[in-house]
TIMI-2910 file (N, C-alpha, C, CB; in pm, 1 decimal, decimal comma, always signed):
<rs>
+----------+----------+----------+----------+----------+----------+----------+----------+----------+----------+----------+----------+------+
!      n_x !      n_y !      n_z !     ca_x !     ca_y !     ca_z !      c_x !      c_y !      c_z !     cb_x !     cb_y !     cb_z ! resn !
+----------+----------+----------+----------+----------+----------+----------+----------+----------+----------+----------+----------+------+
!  +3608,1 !  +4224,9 ! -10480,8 !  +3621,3 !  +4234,6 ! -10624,5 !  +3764,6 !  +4195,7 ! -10662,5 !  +3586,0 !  +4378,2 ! -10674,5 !  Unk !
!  +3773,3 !  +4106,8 ! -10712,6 !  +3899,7 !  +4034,1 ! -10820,3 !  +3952,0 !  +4125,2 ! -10888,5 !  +3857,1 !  +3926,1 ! -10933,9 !  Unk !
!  +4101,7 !  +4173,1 ! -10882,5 !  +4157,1 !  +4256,8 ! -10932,2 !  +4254,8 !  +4177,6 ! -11054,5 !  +4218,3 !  +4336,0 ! -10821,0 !  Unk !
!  +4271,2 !  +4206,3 ! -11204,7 !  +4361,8 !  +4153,8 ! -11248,9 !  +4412,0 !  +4246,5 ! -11356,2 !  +4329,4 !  +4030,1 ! -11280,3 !  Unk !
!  +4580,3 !  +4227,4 ! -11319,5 !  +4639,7 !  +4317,5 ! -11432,7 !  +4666,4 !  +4251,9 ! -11546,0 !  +4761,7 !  +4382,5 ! -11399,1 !  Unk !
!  +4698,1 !  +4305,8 ! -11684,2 !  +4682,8 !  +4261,9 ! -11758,5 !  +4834,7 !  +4337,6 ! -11832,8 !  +4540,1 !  +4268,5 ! -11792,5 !  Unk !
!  +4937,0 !  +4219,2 ! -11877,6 !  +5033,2 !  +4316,2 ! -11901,7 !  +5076,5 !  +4306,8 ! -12084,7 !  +5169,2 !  +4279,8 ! -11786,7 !  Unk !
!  +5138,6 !  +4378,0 ! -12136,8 !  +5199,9 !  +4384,3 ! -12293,3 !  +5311,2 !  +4305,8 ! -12295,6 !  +5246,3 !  +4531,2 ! -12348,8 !  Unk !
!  +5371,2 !  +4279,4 ! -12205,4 !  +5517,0 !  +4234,7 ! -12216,2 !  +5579,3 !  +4391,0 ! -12220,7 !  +5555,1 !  +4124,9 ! -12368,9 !  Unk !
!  +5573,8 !  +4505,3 ! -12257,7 !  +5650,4 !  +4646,3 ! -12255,3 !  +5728,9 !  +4605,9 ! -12098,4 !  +5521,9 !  +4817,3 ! -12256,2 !  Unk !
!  +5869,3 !  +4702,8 ! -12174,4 !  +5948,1 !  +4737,0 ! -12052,0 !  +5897,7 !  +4848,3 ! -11980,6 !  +6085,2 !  +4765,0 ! -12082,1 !  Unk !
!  +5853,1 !  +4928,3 ! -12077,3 !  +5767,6 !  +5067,5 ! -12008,7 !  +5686,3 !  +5028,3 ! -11891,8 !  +5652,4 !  +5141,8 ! -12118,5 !  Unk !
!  +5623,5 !  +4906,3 ! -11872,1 !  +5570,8 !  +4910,8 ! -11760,6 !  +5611,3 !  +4874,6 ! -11648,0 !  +5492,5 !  +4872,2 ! -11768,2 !  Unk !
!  +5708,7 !  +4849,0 ! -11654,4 !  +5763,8 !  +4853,9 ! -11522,5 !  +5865,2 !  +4986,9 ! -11479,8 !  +5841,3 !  +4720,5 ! -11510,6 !  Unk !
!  +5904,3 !  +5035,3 ! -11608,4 !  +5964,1 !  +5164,9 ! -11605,2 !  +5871,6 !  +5298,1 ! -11498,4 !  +5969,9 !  +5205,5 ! -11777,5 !  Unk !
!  +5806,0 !  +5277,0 ! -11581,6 !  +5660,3 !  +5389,1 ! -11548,7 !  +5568,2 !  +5338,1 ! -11455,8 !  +5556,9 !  +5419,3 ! -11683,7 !  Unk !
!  +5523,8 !  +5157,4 ! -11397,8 !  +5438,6 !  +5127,1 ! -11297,0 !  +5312,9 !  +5124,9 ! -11382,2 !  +5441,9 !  +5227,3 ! -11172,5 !  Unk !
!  +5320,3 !  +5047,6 ! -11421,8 !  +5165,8 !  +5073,3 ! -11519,0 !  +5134,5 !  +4965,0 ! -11588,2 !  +5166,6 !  +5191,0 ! -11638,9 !  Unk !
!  +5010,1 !  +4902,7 ! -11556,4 !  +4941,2 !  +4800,2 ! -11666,2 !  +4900,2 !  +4824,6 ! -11798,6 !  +4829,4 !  +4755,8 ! -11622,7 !  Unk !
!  +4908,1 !  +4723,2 ! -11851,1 !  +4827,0 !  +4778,6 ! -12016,6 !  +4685,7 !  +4751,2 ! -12018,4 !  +4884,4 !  +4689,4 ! -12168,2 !  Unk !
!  +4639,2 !  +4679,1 ! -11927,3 !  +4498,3 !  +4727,5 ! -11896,6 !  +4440,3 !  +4625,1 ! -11772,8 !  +4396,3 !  +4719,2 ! -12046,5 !  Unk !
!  +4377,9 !  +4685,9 ! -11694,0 !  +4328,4 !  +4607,2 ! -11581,2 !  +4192,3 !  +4598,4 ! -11547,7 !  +4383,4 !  +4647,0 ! -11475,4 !  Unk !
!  +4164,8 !  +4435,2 ! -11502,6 !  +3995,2 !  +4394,3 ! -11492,9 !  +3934,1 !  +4435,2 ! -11352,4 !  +3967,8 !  +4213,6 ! -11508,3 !  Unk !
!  +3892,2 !  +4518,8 ! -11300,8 !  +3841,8 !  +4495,6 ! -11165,2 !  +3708,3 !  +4495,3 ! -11178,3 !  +3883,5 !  +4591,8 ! -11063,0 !  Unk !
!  +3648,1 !  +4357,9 ! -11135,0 !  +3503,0 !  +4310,4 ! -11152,2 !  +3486,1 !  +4275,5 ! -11275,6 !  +3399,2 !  +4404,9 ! -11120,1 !  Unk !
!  +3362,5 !  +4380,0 ! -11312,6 !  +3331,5 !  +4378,7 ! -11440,5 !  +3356,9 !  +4457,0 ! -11543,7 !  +3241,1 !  +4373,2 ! -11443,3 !  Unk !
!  +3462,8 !  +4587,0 ! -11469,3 !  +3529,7 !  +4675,8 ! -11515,3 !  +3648,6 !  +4672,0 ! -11626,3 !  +3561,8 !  +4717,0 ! -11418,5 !  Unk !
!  +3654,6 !  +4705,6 ! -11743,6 !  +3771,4 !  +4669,6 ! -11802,0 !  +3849,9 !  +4817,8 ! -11823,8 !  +3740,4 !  +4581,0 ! -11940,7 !  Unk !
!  +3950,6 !  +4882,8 ! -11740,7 !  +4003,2 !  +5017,5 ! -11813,8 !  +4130,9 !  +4918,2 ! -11900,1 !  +4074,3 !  +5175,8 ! -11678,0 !  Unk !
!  +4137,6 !  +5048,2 ! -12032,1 !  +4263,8 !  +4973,3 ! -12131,7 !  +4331,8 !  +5078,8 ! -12095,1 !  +4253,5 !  +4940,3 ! -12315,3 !  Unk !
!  +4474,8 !  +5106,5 ! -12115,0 !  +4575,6 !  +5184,8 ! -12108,0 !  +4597,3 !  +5256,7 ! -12237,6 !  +4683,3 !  +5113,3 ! -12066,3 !  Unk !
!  +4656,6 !  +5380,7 ! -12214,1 !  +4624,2 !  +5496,2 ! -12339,5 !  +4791,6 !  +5425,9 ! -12443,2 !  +4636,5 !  +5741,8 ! -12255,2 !  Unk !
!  +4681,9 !  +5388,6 ! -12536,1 !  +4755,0 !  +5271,3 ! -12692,7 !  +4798,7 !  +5385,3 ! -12796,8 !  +4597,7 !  +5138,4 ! -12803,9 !  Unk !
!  +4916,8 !  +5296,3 ! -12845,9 !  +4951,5 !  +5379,9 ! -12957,7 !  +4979,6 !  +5287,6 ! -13081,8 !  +5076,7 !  +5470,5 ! -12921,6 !  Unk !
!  +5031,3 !  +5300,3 ! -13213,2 !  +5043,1 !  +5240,2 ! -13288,7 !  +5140,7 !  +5151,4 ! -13343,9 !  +5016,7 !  +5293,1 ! -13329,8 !  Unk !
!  +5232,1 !  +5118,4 ! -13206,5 !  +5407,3 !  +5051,5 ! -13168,6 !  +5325,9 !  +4936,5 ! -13162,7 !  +5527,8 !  +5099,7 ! -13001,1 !  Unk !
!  +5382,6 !  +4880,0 ! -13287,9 !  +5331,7 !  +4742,6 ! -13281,1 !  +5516,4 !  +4643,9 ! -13213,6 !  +5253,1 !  +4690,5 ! -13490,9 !  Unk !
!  +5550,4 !  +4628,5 ! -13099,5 !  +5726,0 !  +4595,6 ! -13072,0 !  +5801,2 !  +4718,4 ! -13098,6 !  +5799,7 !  +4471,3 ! -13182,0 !  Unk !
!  +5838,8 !  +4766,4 ! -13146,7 !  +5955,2 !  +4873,0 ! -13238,7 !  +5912,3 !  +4918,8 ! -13289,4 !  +6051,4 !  +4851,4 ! -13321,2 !  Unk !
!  +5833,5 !  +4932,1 ! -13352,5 !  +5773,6 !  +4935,5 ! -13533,8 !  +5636,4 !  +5044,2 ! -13514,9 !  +5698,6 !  +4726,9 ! -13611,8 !  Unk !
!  +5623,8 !  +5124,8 ! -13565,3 !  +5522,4 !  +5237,7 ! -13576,3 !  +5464,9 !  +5209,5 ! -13722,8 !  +5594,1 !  +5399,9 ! -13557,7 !  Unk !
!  +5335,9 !  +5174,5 ! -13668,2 !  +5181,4 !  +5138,0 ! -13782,2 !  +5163,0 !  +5240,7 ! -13857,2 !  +5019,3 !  +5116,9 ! -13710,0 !  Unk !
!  +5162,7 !  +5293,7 ! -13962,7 !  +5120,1 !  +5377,4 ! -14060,7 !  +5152,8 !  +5543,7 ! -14008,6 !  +4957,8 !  +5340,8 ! -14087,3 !  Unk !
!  +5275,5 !  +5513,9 ! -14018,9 !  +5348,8 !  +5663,0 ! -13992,4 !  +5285,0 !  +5737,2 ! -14095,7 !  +5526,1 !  +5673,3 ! -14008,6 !  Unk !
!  +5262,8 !  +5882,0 ! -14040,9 !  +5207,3 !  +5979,6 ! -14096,9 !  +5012,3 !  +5942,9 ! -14097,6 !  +5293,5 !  +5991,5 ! -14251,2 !  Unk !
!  +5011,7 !  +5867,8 ! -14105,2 !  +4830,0 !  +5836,7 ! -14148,5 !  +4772,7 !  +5809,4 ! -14022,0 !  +4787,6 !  +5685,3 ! -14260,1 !  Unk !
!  +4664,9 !  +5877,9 ! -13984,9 !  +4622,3 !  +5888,4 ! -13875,2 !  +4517,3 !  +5761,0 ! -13852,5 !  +4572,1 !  +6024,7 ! -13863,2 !  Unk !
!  +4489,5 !  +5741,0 ! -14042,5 !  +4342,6 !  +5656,7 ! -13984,7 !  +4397,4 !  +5566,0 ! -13955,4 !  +4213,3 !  +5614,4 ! -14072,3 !  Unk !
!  +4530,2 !  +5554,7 ! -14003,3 !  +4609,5 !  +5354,0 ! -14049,7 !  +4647,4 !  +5315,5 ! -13918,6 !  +4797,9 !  +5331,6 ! -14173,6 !  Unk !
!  +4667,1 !  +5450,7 ! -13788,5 !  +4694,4 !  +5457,6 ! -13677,4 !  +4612,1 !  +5384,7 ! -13588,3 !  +4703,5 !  +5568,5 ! -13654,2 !  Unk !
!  +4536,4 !  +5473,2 ! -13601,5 !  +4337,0 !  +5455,1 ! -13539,6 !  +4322,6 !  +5302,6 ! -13534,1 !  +4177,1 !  +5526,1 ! -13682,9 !  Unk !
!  +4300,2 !  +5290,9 ! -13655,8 !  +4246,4 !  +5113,4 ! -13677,0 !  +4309,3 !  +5032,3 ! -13643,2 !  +4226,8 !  +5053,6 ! -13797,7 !  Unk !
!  +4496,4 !  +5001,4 ! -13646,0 !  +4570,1 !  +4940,7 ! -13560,0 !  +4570,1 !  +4955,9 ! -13464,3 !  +4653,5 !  +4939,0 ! -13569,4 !  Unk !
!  +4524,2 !  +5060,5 ! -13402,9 !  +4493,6 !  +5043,6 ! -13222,3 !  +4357,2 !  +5011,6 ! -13196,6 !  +4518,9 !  +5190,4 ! -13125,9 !  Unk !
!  +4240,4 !  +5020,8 ! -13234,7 !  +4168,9 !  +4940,2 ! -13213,0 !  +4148,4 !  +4805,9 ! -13249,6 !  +4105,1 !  +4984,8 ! -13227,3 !  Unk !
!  +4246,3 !  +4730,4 ! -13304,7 !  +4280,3 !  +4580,1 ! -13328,1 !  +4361,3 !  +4580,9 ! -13200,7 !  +4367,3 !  +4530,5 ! -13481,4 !  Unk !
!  +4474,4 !  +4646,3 ! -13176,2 !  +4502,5 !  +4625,1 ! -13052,2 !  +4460,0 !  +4629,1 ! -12911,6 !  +4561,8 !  +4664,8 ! -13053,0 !  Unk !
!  +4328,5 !  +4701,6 ! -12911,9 !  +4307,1 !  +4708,2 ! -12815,4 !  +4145,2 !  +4581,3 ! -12762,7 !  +4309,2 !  +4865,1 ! -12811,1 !  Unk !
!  +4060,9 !  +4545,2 ! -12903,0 !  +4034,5 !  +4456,0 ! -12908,9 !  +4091,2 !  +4298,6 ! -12848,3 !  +4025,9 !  +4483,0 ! -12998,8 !  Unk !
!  +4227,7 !  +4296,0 ! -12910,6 !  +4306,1 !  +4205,8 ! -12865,3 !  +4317,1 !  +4156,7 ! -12691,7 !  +4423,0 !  +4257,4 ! -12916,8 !  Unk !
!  +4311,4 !  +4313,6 ! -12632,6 !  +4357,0 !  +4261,7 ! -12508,1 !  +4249,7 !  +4320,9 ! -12444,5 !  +4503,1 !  +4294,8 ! -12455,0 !  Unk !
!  +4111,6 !  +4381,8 ! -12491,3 !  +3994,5 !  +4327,6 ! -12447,8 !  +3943,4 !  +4173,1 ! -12407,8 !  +3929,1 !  +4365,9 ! -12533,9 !  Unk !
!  +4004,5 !  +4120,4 ! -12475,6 !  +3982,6 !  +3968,6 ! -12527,9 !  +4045,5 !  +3899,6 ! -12409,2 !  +4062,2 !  +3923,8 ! -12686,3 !  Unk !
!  +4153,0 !  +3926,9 ! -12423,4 !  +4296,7 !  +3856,5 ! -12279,2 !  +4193,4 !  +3881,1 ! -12156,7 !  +4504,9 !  +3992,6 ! -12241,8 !  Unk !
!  +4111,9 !  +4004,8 ! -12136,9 !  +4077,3 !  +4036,7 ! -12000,4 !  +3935,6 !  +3978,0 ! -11975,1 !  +4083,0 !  +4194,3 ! -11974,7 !  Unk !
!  +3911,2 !  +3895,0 ! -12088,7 !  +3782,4 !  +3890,7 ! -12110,8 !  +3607,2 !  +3893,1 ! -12148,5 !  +3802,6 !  +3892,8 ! -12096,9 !  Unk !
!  +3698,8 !  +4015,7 ! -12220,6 !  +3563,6 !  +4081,3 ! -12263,6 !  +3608,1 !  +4119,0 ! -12425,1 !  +3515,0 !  +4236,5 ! -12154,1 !  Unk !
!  +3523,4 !  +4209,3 ! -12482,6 !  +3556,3 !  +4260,3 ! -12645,7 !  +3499,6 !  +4417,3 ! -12671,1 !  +3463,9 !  +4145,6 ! -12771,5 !  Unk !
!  +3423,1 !  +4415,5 ! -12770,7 !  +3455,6 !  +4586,0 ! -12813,4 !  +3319,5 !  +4628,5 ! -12787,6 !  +3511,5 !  +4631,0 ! -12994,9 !  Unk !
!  +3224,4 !  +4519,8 ! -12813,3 !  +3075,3 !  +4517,6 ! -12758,8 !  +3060,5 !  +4529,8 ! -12622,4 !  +3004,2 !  +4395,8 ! -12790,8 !  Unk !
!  +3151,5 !  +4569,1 ! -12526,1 !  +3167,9 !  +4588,3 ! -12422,8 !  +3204,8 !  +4770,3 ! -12402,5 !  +3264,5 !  +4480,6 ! -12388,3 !  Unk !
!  +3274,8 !  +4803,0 ! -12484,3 !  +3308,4 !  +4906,1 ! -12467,9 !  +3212,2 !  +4994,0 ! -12441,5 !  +3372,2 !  +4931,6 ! -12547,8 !  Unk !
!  +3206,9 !  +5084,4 ! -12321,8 !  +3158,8 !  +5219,3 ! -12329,5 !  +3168,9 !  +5351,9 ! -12294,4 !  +3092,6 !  +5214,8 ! -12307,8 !  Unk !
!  +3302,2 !  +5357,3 ! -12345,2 !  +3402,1 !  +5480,6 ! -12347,7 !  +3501,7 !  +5484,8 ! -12414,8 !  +3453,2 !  +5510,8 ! -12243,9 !  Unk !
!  +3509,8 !  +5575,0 ! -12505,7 !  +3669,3 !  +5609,3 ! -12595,6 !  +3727,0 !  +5698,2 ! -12542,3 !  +3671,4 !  +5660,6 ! -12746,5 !  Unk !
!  +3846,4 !  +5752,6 ! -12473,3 !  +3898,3 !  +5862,4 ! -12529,0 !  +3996,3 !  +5855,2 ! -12586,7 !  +3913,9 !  +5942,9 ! -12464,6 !  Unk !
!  +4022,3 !  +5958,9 ! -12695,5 !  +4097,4 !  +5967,6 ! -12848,0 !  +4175,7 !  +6152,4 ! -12773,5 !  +3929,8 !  +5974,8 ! -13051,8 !  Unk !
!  +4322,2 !  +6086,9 ! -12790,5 !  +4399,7 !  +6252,2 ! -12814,2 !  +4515,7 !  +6206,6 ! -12926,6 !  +4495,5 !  +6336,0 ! -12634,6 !  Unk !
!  +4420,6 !  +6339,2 ! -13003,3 !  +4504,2 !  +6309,7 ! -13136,5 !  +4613,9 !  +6489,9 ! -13145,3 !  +4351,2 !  +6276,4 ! -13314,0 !  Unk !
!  +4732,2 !  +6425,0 ! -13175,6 !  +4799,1 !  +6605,2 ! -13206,6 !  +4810,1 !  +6649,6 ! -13342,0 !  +4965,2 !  +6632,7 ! -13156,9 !  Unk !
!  +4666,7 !  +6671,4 ! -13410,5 !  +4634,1 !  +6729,8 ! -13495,4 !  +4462,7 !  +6727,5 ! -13549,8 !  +4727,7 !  +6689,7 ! -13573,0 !  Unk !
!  +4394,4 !  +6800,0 ! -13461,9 !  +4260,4 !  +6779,2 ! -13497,5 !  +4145,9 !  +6828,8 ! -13602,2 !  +4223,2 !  +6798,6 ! -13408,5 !  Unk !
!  +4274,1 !  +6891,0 ! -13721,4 !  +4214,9 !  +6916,9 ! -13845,9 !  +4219,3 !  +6728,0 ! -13888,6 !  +4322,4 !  +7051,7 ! -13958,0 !  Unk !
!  +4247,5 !  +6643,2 ! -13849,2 !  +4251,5 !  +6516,7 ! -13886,4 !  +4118,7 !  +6452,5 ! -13781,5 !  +4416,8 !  +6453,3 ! -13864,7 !  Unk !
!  +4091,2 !  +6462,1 ! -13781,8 !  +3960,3 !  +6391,2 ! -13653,2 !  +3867,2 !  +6333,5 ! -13751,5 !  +3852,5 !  +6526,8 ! -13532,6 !  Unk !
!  +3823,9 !  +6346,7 ! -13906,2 !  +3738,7 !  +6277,3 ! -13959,1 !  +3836,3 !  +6117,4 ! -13993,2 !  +3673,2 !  +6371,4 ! -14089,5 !  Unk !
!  +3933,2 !  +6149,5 ! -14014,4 !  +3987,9 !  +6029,5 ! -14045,9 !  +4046,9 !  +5951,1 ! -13907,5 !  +4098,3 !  +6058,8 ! -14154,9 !  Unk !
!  +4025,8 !  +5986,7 ! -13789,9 !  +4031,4 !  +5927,9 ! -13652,1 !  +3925,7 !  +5854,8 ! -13630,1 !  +4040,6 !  +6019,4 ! -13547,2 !  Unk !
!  +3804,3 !  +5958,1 ! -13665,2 !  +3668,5 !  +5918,6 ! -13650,0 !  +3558,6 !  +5788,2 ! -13718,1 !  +3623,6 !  +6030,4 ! -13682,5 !  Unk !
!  +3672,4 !  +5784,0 ! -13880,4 !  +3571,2 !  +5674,9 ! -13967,3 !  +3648,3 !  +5572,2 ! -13885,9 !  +3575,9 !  +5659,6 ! -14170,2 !  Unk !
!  +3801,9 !  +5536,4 ! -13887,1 !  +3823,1 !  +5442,0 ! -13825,6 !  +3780,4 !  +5425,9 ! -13713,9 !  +3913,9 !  +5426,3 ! -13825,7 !  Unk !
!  +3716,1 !  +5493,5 ! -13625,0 !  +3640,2 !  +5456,9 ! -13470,8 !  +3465,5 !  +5381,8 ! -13532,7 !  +3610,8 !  +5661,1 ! -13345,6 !  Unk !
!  +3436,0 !  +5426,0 ! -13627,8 !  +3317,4 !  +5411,1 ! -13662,1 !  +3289,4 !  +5271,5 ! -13735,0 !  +3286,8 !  +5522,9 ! -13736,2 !  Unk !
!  +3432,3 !  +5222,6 ! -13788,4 !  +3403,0 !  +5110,2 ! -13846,4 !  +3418,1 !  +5006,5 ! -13712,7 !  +3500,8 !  +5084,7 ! -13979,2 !  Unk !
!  +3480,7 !  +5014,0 ! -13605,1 !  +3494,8 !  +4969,8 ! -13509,9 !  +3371,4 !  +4956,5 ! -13429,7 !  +3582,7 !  +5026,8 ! -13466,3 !  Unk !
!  +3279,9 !  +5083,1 ! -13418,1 !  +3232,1 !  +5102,5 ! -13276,0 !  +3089,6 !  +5146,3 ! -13360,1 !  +3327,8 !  +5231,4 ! -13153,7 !  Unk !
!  +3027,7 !  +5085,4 ! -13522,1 !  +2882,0 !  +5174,6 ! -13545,6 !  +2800,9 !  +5098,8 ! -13483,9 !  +2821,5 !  +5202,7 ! -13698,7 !  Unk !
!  +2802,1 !  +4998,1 ! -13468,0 !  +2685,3 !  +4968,2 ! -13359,6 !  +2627,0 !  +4935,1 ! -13217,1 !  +2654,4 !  +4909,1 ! -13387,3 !  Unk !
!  +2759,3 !  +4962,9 ! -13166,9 !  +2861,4 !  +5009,5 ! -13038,2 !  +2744,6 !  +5101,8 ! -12962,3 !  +3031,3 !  +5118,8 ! -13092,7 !  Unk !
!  +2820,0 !  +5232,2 ! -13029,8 !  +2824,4 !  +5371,0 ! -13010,6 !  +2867,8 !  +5376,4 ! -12836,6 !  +2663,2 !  +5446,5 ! -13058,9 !  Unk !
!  +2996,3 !  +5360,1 ! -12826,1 !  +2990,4 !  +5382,8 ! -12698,6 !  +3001,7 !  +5542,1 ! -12674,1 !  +3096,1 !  +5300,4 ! -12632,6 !  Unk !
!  +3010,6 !  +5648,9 ! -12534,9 !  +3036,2 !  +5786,1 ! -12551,8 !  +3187,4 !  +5760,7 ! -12616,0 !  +3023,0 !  +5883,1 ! -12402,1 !  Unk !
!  +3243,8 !  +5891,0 ! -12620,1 !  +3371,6 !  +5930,5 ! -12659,1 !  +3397,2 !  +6066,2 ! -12673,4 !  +3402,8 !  +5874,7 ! -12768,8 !  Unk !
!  +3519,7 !  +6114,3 ! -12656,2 !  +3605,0 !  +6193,1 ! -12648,9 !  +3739,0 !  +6245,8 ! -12736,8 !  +3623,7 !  +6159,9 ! -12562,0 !  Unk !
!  +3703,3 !  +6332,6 ! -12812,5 !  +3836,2 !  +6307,6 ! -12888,5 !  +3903,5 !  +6520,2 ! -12861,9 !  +3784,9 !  +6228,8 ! -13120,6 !  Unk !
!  +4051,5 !  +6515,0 ! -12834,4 !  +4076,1 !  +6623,2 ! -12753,8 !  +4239,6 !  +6632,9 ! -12821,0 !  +4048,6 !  +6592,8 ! -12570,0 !  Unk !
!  +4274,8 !  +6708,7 ! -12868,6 !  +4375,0 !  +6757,8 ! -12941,2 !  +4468,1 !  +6780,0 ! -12867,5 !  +4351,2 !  +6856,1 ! -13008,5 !  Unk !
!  +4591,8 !  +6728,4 ! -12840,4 !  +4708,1 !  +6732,4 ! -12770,5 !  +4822,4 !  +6803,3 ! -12829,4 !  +4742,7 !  +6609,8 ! -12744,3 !  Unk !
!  +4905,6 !  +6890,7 ! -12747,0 !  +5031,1 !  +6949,7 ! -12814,5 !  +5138,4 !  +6836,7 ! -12902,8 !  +5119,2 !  +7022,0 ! -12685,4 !  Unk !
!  +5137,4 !  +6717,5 ! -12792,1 !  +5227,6 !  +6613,0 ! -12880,9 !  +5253,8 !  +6473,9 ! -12798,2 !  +5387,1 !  +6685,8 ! -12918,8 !  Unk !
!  +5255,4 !  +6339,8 ! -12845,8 !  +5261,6 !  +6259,7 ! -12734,2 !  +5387,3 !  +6195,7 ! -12733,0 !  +5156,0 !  +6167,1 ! -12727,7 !  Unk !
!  +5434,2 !  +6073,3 ! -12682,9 !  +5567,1 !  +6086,8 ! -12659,8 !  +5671,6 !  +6065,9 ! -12744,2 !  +5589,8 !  +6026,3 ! -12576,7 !  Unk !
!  +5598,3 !  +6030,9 ! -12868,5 !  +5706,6 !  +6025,2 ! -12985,4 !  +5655,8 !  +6093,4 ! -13066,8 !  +5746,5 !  +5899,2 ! -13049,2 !  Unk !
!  +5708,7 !  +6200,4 ! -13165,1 !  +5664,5 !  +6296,1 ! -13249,7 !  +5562,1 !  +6218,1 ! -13350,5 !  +5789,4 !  +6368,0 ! -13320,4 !  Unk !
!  +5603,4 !  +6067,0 ! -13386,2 !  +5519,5 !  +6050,7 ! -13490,7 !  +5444,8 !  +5975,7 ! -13487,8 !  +5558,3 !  +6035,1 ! -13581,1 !  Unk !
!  +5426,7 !  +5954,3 ! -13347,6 !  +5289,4 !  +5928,7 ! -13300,7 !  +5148,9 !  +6014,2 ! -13304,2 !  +5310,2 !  +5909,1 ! -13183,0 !  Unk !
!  +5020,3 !  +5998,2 ! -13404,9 !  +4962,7 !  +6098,6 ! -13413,0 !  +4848,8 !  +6078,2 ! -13313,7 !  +4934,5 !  +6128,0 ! -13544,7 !  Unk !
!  +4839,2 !  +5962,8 ! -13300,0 !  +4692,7 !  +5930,4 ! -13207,1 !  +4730,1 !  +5853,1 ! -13099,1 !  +4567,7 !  +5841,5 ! -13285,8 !  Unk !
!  +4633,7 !  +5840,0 ! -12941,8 !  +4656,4 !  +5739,1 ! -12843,1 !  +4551,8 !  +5763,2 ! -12795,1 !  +4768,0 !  +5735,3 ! -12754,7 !  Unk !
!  +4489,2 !  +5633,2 ! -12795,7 !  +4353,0 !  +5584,3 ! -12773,5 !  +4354,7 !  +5528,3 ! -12619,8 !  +4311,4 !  +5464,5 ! -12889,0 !  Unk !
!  +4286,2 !  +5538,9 ! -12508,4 !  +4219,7 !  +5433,4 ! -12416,4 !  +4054,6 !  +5417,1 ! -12428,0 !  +4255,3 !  +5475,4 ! -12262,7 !  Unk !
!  +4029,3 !  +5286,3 ! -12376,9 !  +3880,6 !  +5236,9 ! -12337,3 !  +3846,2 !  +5218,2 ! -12210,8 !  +3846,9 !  +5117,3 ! -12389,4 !  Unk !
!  +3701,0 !  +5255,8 ! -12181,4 !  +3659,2 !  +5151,5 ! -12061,8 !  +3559,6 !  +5058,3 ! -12094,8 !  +3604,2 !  +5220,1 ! -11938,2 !  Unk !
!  +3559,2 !  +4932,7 ! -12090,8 !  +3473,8 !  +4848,1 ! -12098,4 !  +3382,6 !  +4808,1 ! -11999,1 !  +3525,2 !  +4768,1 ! -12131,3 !  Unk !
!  +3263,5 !  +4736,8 ! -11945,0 !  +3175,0 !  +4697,8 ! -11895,5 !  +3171,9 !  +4568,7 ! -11917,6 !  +3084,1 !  +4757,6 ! -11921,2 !  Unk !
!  +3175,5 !  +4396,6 ! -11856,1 !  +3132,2 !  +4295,3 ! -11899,6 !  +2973,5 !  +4295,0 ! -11879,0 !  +3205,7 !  +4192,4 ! -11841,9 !  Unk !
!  +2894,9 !  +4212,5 ! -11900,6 !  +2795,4 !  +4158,6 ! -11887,2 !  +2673,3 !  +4254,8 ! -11877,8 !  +2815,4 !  +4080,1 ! -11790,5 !  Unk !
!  +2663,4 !  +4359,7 ! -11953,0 !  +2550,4 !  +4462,4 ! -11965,1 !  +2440,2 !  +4448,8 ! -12010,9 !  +2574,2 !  +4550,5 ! -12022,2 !  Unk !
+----------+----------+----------+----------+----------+----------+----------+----------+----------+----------+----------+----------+------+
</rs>
């Protein structure tokens, strides 16, 4: 099985040892995304404005690895504030309603930047 990493350009990954998402086979895992688009944090404070820029991003490099979102069949979502999960959730839904892949969404103390509210990974499947 053909292994391929798939990288962001981030310095973090070589900091930390870590792909931003890797193909083995037909396997696609994505790496847990946040809303740093370079420098720049996507809709500070708004969780959904969060949400939906990471699933454009993560679309994106579905795409690089080969595959897309119709592939997906697994979310997990840790958001650090889960009185907010409906507005995590429509943005997963406009993404994923005819999808439906499983998913997971699990309330975290805090992730690595305070105003970061959400960080999403996928696993994808090609050819199902």
């Amino acid at each position: 099985m053909k292994r391929i990493n798939i990288s962001s350009g981030s310095p973090w990954e070589d900091v930390v040892g870590y792909s931003r998402a890797v193909r083995s086979g037909n396997v696609i895992e994505v790496a847990g995304t946040t809303a740093m688009d370079d420098d720049r944090l996507i809709g500070k404070g708004d969780v959904y404005t969060q949400t939906h820029f990471i699933f454009q991003k993560i679309e994106k490099v579905l795409q690089q690895a080969g595959g897309s979102l119709k592939d997906v069949v697994r979310t997990r979502m840790f958001i650090t504030d889960i009185s907010k999960w409906q507005e995590a959730g429509k943005a997963h839904q406009e993404f994923f309603l005819n999808i439906k892949p499983v998913t997971t969404m699990v309330e975290v103390s805090r992730l690595i930047d305070p105003e970061l509210l959400i960080e999403i990974e996928v696993t994808a499947i090609i050819g199902q």
